[in-house]
ROBA-698853 format. One record per residue (C-alpha): x, y, z. Coordinates in nm, 3 decimals, padded with zeros to 5 digits, always signed. Each point is the difference from the previous one (the first is absolute). Layout:
BEGIN
<node u="X" v="Y" w="Z"/>
...
# end
This chain:
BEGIN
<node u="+02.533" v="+00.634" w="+00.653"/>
<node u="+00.033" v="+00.340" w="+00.200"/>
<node u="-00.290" v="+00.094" w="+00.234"/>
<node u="-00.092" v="+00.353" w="-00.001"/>
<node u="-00.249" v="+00.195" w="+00.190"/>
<node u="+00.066" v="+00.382" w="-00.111"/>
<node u="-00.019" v="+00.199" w="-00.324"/>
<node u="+00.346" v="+00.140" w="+00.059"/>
<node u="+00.157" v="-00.339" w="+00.049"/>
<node u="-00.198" v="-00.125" w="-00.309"/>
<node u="+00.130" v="+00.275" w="-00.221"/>
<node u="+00.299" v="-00.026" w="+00.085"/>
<node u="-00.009" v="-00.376" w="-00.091"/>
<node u="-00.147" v="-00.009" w="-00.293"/>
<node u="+00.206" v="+00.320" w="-00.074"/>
<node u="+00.278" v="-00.263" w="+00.022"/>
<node u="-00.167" v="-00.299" w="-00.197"/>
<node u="-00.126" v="+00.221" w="-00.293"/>
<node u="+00.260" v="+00.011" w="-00.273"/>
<node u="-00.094" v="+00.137" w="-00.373"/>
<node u="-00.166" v="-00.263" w="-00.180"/>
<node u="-00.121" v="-00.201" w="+00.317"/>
<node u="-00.381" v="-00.033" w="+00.079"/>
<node u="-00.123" v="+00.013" w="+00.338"/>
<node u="-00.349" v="-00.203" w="+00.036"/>
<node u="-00.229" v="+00.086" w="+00.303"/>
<node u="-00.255" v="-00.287" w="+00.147"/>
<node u="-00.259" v="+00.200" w="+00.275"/>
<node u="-00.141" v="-00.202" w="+00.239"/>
<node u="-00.139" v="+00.049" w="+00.314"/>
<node u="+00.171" v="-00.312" w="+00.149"/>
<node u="-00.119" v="-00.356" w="+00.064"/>
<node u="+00.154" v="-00.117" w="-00.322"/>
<node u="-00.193" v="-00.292" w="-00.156"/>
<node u="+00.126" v="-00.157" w="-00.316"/>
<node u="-00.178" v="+00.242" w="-00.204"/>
<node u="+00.224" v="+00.266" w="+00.126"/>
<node u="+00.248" v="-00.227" w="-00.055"/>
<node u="-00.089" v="-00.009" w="-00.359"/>
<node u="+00.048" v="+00.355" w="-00.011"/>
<node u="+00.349" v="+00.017" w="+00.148"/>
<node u="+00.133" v="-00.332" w="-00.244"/>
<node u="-00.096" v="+00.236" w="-00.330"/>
<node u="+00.175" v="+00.318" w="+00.142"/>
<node u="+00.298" v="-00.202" w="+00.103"/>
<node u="-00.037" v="-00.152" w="-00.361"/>
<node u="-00.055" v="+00.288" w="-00.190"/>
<node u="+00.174" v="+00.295" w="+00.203"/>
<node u="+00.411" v="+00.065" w="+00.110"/>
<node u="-00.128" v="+00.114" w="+00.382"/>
<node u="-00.252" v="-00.152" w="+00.189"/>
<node u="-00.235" v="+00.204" w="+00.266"/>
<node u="-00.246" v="-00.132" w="+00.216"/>
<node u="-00.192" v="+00.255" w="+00.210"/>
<node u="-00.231" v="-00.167" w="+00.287"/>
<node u="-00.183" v="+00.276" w="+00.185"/>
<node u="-00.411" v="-00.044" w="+00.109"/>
<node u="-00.121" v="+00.297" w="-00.107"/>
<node u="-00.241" v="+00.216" w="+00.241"/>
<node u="-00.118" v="+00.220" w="-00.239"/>
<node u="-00.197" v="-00.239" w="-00.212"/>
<node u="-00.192" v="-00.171" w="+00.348"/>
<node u="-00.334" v="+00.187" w="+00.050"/>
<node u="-00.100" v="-00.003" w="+00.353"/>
<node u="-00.113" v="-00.322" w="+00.122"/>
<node u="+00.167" v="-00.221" w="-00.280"/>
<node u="+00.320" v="-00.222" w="+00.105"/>
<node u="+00.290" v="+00.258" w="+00.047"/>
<node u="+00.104" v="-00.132" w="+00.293"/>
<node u="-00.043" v="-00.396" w="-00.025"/>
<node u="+00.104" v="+00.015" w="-00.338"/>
<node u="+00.279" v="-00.293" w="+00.006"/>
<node u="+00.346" v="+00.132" w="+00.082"/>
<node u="+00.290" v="-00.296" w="-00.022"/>
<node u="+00.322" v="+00.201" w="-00.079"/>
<node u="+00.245" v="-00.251" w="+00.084"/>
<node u="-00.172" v="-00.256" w="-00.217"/>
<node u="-00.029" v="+00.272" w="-00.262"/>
<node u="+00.327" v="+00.107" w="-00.009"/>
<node u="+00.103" v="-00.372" w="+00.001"/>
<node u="-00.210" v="-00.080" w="-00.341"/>
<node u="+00.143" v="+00.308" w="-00.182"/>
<node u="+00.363" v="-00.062" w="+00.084"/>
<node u="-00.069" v="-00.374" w="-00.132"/>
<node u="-00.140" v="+00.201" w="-00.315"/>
<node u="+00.324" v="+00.169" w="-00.093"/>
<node u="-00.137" v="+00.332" w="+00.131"/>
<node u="+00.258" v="+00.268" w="+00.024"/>
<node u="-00.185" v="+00.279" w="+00.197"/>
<node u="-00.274" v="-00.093" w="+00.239"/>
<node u="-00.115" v="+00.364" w="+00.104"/>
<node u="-00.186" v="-00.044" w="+00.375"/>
<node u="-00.112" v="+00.312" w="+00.067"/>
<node u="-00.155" v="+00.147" w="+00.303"/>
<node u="-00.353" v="+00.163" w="+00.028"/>
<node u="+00.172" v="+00.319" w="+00.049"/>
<node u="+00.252" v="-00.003" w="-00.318"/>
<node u="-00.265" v="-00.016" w="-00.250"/>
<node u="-00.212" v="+00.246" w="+00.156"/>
<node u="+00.175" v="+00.272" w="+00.172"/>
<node u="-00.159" v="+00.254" w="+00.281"/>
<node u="-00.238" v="+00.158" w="-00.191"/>
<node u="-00.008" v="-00.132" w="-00.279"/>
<node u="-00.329" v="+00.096" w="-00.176"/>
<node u="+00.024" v="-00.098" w="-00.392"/>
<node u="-00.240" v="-00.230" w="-00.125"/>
<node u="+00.042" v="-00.136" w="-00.358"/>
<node u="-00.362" v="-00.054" w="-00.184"/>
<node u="-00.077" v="-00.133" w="-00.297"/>
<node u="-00.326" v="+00.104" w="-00.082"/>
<node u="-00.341" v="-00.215" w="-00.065"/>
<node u="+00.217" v="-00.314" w="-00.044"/>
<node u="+00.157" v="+00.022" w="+00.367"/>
<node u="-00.450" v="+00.041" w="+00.108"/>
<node u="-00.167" v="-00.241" w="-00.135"/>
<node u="-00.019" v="-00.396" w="+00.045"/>
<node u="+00.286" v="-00.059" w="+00.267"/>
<node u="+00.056" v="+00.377" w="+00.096"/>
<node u="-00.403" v="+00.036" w="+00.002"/>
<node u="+00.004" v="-00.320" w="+00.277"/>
<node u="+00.313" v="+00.113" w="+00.143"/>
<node u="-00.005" v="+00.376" w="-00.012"/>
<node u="+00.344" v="+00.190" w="-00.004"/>
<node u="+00.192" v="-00.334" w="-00.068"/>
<node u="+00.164" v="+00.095" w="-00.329"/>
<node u="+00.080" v="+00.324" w="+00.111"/>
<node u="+00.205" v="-00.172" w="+00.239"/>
<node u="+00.139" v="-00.280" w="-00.216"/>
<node u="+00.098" v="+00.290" w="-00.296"/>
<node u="+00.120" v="+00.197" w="+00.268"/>
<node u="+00.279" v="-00.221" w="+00.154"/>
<node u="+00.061" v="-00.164" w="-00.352"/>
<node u="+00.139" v="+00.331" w="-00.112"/>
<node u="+00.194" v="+00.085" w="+00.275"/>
<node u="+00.159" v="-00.388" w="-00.035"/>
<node u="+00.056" v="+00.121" w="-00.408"/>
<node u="+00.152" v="+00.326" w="+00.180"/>
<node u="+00.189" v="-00.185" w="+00.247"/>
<node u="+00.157" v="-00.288" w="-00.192"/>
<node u="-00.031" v="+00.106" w="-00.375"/>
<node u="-00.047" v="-00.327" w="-00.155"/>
<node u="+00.000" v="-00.033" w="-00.384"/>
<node u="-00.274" v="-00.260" w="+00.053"/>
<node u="-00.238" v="-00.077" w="+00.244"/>
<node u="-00.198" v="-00.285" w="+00.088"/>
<node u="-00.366" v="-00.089" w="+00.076"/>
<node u="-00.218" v="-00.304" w="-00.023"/>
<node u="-00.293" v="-00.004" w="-00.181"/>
<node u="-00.226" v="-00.169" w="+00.279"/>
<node u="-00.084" v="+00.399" w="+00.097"/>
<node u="-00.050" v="+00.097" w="-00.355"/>
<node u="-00.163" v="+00.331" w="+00.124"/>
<node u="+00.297" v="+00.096" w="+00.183"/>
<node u="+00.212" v="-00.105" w="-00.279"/>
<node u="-00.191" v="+00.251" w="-00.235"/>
<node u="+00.031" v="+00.291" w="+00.266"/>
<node u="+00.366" v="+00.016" w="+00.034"/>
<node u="-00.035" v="-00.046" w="-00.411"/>
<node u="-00.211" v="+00.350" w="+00.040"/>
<node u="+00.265" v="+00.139" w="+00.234"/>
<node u="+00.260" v="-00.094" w="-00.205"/>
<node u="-00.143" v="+00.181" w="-00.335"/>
<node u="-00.107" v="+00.267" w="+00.176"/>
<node u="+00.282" v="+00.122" w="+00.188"/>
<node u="+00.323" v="-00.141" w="-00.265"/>
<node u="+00.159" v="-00.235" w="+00.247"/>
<node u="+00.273" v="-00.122" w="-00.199"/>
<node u="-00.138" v="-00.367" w="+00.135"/>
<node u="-00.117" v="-00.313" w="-00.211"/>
<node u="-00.283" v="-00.145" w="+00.133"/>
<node u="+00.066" v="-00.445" w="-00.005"/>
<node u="-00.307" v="-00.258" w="+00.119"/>
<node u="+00.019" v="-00.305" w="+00.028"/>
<node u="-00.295" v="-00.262" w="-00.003"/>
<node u="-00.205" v="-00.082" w="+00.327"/>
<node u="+00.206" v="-00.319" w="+00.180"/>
<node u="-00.290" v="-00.219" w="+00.126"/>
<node u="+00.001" v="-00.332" w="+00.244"/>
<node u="-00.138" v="-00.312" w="-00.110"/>
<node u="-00.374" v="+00.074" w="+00.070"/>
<node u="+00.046" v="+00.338" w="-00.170"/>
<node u="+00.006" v="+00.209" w="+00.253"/>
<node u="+00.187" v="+00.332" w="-00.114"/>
<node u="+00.320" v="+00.002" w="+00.253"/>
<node u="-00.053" v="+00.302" w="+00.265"/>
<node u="+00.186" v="+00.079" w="+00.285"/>
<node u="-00.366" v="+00.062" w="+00.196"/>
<node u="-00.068" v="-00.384" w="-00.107"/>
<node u="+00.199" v="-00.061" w="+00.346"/>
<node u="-00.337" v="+00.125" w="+00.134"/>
<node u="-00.243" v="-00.258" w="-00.105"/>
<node u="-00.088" v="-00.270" w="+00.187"/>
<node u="+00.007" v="-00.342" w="-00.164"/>
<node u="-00.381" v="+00.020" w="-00.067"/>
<node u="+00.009" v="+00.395" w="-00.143"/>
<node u="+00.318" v="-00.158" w="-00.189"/>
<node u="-00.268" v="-00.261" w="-00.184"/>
<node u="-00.248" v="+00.314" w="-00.009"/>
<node u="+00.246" v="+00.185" w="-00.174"/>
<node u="+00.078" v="-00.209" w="-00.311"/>
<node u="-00.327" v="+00.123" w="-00.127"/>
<node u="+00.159" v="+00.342" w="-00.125"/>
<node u="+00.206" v="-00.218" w="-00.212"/>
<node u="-00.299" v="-00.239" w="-00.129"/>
<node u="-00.220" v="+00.307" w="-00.087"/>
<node u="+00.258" v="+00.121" w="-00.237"/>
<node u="+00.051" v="-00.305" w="-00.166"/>
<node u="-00.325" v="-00.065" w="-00.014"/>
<node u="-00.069" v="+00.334" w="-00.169"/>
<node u="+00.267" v="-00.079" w="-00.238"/>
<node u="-00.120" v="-00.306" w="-00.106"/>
<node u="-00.414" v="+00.085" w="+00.031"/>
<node u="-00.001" v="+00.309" w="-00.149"/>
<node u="+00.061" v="-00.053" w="-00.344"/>
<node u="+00.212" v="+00.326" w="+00.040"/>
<node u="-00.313" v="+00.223" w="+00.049"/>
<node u="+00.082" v="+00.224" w="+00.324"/>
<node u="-00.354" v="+00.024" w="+00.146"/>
<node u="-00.008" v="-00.351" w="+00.000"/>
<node u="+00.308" v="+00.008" w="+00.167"/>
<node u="-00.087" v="+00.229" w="+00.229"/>
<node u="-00.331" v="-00.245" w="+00.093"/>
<node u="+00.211" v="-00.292" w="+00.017"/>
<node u="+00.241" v="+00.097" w="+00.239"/>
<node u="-00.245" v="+00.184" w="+00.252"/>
<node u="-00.195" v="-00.384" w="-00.052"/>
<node u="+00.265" v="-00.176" w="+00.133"/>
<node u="+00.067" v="+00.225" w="+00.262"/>
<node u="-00.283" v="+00.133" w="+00.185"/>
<node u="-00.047" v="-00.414" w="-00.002"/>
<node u="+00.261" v="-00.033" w="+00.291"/>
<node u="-00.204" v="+00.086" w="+00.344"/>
<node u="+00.322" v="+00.109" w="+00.146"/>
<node u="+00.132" v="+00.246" w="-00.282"/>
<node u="-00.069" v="+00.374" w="+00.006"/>
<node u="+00.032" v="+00.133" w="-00.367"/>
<node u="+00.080" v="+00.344" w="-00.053"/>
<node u="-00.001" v="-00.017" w="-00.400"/>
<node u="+00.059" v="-00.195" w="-00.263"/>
<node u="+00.026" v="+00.184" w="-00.309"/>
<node u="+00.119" v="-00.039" w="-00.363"/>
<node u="+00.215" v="+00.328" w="-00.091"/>
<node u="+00.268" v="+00.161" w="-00.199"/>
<node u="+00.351" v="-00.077" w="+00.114"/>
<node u="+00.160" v="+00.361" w="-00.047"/>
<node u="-00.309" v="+00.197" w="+00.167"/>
<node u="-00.197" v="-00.213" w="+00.163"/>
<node u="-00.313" v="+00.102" w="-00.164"/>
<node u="-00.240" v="-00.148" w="-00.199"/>
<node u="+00.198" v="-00.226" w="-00.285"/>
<node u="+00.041" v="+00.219" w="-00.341"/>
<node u="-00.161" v="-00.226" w="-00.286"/>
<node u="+00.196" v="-00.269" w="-00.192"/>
<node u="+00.307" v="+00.110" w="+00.306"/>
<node u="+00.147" v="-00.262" w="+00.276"/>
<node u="-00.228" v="-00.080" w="+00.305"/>
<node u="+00.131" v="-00.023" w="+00.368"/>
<node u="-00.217" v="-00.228" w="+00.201"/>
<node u="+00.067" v="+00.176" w="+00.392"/>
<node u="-00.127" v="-00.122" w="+00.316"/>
<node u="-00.001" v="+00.084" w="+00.360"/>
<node u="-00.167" v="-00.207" w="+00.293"/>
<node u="+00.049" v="-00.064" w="+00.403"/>
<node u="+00.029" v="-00.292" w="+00.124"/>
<node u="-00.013" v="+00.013" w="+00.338"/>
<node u="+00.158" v="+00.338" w="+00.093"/>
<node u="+00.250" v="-00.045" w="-00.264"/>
<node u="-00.052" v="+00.196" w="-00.318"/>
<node u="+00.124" v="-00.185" w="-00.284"/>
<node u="+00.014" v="+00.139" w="-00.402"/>
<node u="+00.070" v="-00.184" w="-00.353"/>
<node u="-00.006" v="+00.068" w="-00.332"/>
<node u="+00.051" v="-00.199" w="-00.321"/>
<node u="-00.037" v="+00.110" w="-00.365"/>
<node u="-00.329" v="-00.080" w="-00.185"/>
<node u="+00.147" v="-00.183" w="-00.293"/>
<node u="+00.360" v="-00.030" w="-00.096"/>
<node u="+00.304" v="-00.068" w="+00.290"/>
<node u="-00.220" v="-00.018" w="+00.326"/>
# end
């Protein structure tokens, strides 16, 4: 696995590892791999010729205040996991390589980068489209890789994507989960071991609007705001049953995204899970 920290190193790399006919898959992260990242780097290295990894924390998509600068950084453990992976490229760059002096483009994607998480967090998906295409940019991958634990995220770059002809697939892969549940984040580091219990409830509310609904999203909607304005030391932000691609209201007889988005503790956690069908 080669290390590299600048775009002209990585071009000239890749430059060397792209041959006609070979695919080069591209796995974002922002570092602290989990096995959900994991997950993501296994199907590229399944399903592509050239393996990248970029790991890169991202300042653009912090608003003031949020966890920019605790936000766990273990490089050497990082770089560890993806080498074990079968990574070929681990790209490490520096604040400074992805955003240049004065650098001023922003990348946004409309009403679905502003409401839901970009109405709680505001400007973060201008910042997560905005480094995503200057990764496509950087490392042209034929495919790309995202997890569908931030489903909302997943359907921004999808905007991007259509909207500006990046020759890029867009592959998810499902939400990896611990035993209790618990959708695998790198800010679950955060929680305590009594926010940890807290947390699980973001998982029971969506299974228990899957299961209590009878597939009606208003129920759903009731159900999982039931279960969790129940835990004392939860802070919902919303819990709402909405269309996948647009995250609006669901279009009738179409597939329902169950999305939520809580903190526990100072640690803001999300989940999602499909209504009926593969959770």
């Amino acid at each position: 696995m080669r290390v590299v920290r600048t775009a002209s190193e990585l071009a000239e790399m890749l430059a060397a590892a792209r041959a006609p006919g070979r695919r080069v898959g591209l796995v974002p992260t922002m570092g602290a791999l989990h096995e959900g990242h994991l997950a993501l780097i296994r199907a590229a290295r399944a399903e592509c010729d050239v393996c990248v990894v970029s790991i890169f924390v991202n300042p653009t998509q912090f608003a003031p205040g949020e966890d920019y600068e605790r936000y766990p950084r273990r490089e050497g453990d990082d770089l560890r996991a993806a080498r074990a992976a079968g990574v070929d490229f681990a790209f490490v760059p520096p604040v400074e390589e992805m955003y240049p002096p004065g650098a001023a483009t922003r990348v946004h994607v409309g009403e679905l980068g502003e409401i839901l998480e970009g109405a709680s967090r505001p400007g973060h998906f201008a910042g997560v489209a905005t480094v995503v295409a200057r990764l496509f940019n950087l490392v042209r991958p034929d495919v790309a890789y995202f997890g569908r634990k931030d489903a909302q995220q997943v359907a921004v770059v999808r905007r991007m994507v259509a909207d500006l002809a990046f020759p890029v697939t867009i592959a998810t892969r499902p939400t990896v989960r611990d035993r209790d549940g618990l959708a695998l984040s790198s800010r679950n580091a955060y929680l305590s071991p009594s926010e940890r219990r807290t947390a699980t409830a973001l998982y029971r509310a969506l299974t228990e609007a899957r299961s209590r609904s009878g597939g009606d999203p208003v129920r759903a909607e009731a159900i999982m705001r039931e279960v969790l304005t129940a835990e004392p030391n939860l802070q919902l932000d919303y819990a709402r049953a909405v269309d996948p691609d647009g995250f609006g209201e669901p279009r009738p007889g179409g597939p329902v995204l169950l999305v939520v988005a809580a903190c526990v503790g100072r640690t803001r956690l999300i989940d999602n899970m499909m209504l009926e069908g593969e959770p």
